[in-house]
N, C-alpha and C positions, 0 to 999 in steps of 0.2 A: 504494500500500500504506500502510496504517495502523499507525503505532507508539503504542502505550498507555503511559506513564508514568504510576504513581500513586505519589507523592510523601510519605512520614508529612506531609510540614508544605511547605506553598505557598507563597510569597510572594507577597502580592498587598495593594495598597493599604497597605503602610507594616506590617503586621503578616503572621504565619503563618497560615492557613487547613489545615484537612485536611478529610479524605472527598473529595478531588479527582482530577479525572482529567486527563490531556493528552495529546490524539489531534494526532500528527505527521504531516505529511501534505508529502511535497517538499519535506521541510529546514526545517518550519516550523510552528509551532504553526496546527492548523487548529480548535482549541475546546479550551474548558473548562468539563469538567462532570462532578457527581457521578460518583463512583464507585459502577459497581451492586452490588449483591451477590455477585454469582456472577461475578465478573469475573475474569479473572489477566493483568495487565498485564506488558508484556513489560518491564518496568525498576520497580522498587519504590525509589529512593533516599531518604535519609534528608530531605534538604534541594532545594530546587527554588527558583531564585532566582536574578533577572537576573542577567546576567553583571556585573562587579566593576566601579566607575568608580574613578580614578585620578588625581589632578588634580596631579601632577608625577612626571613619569618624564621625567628627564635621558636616557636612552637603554634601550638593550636589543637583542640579537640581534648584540652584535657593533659596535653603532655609536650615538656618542653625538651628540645634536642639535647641540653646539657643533662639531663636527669637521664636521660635515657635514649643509649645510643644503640639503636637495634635497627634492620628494617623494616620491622612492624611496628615501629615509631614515627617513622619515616611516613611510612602505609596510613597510619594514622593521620598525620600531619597536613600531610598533603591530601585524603579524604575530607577534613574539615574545610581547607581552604576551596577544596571544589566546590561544597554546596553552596559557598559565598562568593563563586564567582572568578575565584584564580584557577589556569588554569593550568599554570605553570610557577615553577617555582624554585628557589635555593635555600633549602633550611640551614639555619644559622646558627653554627655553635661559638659563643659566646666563649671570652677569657676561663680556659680551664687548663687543668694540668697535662703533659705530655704525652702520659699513657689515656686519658681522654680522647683524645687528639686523634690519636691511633685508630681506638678503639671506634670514634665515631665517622673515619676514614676508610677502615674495611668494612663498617654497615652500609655504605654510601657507595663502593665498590659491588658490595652483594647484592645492592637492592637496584642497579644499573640497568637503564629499561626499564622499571616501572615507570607508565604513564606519569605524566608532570613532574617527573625527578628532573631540574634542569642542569643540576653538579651540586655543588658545596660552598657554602661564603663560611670564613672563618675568620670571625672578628675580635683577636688577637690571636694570642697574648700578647705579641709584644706590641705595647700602648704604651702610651704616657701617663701615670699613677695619680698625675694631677687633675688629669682629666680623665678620669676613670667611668664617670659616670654611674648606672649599677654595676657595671663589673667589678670582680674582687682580685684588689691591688694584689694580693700574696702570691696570686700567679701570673702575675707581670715580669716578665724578664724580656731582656736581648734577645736578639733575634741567635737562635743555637742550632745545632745539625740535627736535631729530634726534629723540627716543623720542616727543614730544609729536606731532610728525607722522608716525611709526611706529604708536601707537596708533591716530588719527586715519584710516590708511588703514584698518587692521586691523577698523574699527568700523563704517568706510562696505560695507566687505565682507561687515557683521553675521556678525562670528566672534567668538565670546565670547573676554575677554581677559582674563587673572589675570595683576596686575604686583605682585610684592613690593617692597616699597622700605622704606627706613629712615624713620622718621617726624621724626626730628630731622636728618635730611638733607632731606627732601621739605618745604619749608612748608607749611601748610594751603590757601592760596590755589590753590596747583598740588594740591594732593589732591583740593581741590574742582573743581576745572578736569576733572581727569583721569576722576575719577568721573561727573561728570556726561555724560562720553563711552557711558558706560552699562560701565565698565572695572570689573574687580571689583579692589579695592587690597587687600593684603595688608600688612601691617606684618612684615618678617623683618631678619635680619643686622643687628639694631638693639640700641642700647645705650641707647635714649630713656629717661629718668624715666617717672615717672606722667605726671606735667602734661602733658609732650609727646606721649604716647601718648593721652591724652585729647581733646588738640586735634585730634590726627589723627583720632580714632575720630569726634569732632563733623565734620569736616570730609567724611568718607566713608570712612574703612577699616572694610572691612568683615568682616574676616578675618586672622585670623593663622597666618602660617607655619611652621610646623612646629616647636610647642609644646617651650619647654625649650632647643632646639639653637639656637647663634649669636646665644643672648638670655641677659644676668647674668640670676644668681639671685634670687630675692625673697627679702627680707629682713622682718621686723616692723613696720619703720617707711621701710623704702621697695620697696615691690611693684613698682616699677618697670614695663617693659614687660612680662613676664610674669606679676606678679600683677595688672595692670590687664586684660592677654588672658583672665585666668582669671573673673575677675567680671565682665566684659561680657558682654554679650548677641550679638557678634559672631562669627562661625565659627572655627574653629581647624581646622588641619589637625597630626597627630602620627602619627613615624615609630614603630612598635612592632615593630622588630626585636630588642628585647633590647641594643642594643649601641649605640642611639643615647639612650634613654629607660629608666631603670630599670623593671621592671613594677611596683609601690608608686607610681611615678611618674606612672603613664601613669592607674595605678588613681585617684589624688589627683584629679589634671587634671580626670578624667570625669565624678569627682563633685562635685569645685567649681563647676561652672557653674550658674548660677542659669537656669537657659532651656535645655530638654531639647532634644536635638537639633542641638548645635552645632556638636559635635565631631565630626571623620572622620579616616579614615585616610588614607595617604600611603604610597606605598614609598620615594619620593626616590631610585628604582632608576636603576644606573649604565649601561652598553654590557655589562658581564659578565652581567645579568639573561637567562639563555637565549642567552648567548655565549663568550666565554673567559673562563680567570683574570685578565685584568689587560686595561688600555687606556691611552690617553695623552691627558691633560687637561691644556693651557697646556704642553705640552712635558715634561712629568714623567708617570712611570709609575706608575699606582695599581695594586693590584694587592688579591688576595682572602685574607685573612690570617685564619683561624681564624674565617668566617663573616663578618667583616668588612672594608670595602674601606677602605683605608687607603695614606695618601702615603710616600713616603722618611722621610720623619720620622715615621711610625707614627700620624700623626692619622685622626680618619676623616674621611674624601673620599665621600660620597656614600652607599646603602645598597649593598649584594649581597643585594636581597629582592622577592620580589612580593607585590601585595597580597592573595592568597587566602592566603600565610603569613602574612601582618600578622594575618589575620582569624582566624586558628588562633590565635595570638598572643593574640591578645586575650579568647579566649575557657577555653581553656587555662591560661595564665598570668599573666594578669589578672585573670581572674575574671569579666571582662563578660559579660551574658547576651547568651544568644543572638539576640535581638529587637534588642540595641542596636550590638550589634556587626555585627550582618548591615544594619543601618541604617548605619552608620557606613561602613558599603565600599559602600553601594549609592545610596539616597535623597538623605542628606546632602552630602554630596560635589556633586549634582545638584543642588541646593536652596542651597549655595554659590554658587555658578555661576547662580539662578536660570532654570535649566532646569527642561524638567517630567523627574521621573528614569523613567527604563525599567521597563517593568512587561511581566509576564507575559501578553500574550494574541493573540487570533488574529493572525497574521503574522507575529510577532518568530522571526527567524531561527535557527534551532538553533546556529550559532555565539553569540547574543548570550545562552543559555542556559548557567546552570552548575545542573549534579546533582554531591551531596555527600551519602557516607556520612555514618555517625552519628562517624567521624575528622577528616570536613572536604577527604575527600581528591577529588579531582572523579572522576568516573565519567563514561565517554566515552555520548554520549547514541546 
């Protein structure tokens, strides 16, 4: 049996398309093609457009990557974020210790080829202690040959790898080293000047973590790490929950960049995303505080967001247009990662498929 979806507006090839049709055929897009006249399709949504990529989700469904590194963690993780819309993903193991590291490096190996595994982000250890953020300082160190051969397996496996690290902790020799593994480096939890952030960006970072948070502010006369993120030509990833990034903020960031297409979204979503109110991270209880996930001491620890909200977010109260925002949860994020990103056409599985009123709200297909 044939299911007809005609779309106001398509995604396909990096812009929206209309007058289009989408015959589903066994869970899966079997063509696309004009819409005839006289047609009445069994689904009219406002929006039609791969499912959301996510390139750090600390957890979800109840279980966070650090807690538990299996691939039926994994299985888990990535089942949560599908029913909300991502349809692709990096789960993010967060500053832990080496045999962690490891350990959550062959699940991630074993679980290769499960639908929406897109590789691995590994956001540390090696950070800056000052700007720690919720991570736990005691497993901050130097960049050592335990990650350098953690990468190293992870690459012979060709699983794409995002490692954030501090640029004035990581030398450039090792940036260069690590990069040239084909590893994408993110500069985050850093307190680097310009100059330092320069060398690294000369060296191979190629991306910044999640714009604004666990980086000083920029100043006039010293832009430091984040006004250096902002005038390069490099990716940025930014959380747009309202409670990590002001929207004025998020709205600044987007338009500062000199080279369209840089910036993407993030959720930096916690174990609560499509689980409970609270979890335990390093032994302490985070928990969901007025939309935000925050420690004992009231800081925030992570987001309580998915990225199909980011993407409302963004367009709502931001002000982003539709084209860049829907770029920014789809394309770019893929194009970070130098993947080719997910496009609409014959085969792509009705799971990796999201339809969206003219609200943003997803419509079951």
């Amino acid at each position: 049996m044939t299911r007809l979806i005609a779309p106001t507006r398509l995604w396909k090839d990096g812009r929206f398309e209309t007058g289009l049709a989408v015959e589903i055929e066994a869970g899966k897009i079997a063509r696309i093609r004009p819409l005839g006249p006289h047609e009445t399709p069994d689904l009219a949504p406002h929006l039609l457009i791969p499912a959301l990529t996510d390139l750090q989700v600390n957890g979800s469904g109840g279980i966070m990557l650090n807690s538990d590194a299996s691939p039926a963690a994994i299985e888990t993780i990535i089942a949560a974020q599908r029913r909300l819309g991502v349809g692709f993903l990096m789960p993010t193991l967060i500053t832990t210790t080496a045999e962690r590291m490891r350990a959550t490096a062959e699940a991630v190996i074993e679980a290769w080829g499960m639908p929406g595994l897109l590789g691995l982000h590994l956001e540390g250890p090696h950070l800056n202690p000052e700007r720690k953020g919720t991570h736990d300082a005691t497993h901050m160190r130097p960049m050592d040959r335990a990650t350098l051969a953690i990468l190293e397996r992870l690459r012979a496996a060709d699983i794409p790898v995002m490692l954030t690290l501090a640029p004035e902790i990581v030398p450039p020799d090792l940036v260069r080293e690590i990069a040239a593994m084909g590893v994408v480096v993110s500069a985050g939890h850093s307190a680097a000047d310009a100059a330092e952030t320069e060398a690294g960006l000369a060296a191979g970072i190629a991306c910044f973590t999640h714009l604004y948070n666990a980086m000083p502010p920029m100043t006039s006369r010293a832009p430091g790490l984040l006004g250096t993120a902002l005038a390069s030509d490099a990716y940025a990833g930014i959380i747009v929950d309202g409670h990590h990034v002001a929207w004025p903020m998020v709205a600044i960031a987007c338009r500062a960049r000199p080279v369209r297409n840089r910036t993407f979204l993030v959720s930096d979503a916690m174990a609560t995303v499509g689980g409970p109110d609270h979890f335990v991270l390093y032994g302490e209880e985070i928990r969901v505080r007025d939309g935000a996930l925050v420690n004992a001491a009231g800081a925030l620890a992570g987001a309580h967001v998915d990225l199909l909200t980011c993407l409302r977010n963004a367009i709502f109260h931001v002000g982003l247009s539709l084209e860049e925002a829907v770029a920014m949860a789809t394309d770019i994020p893929n194009a970070a990662m130098r993947l080719v990103p997910p496009t609409l056409g014959p085969g792509r599985p009705v799971a990796e498929i999201l339809a969206l009123d003219t609200n943003l709200t997803r419509i079951d297909i």
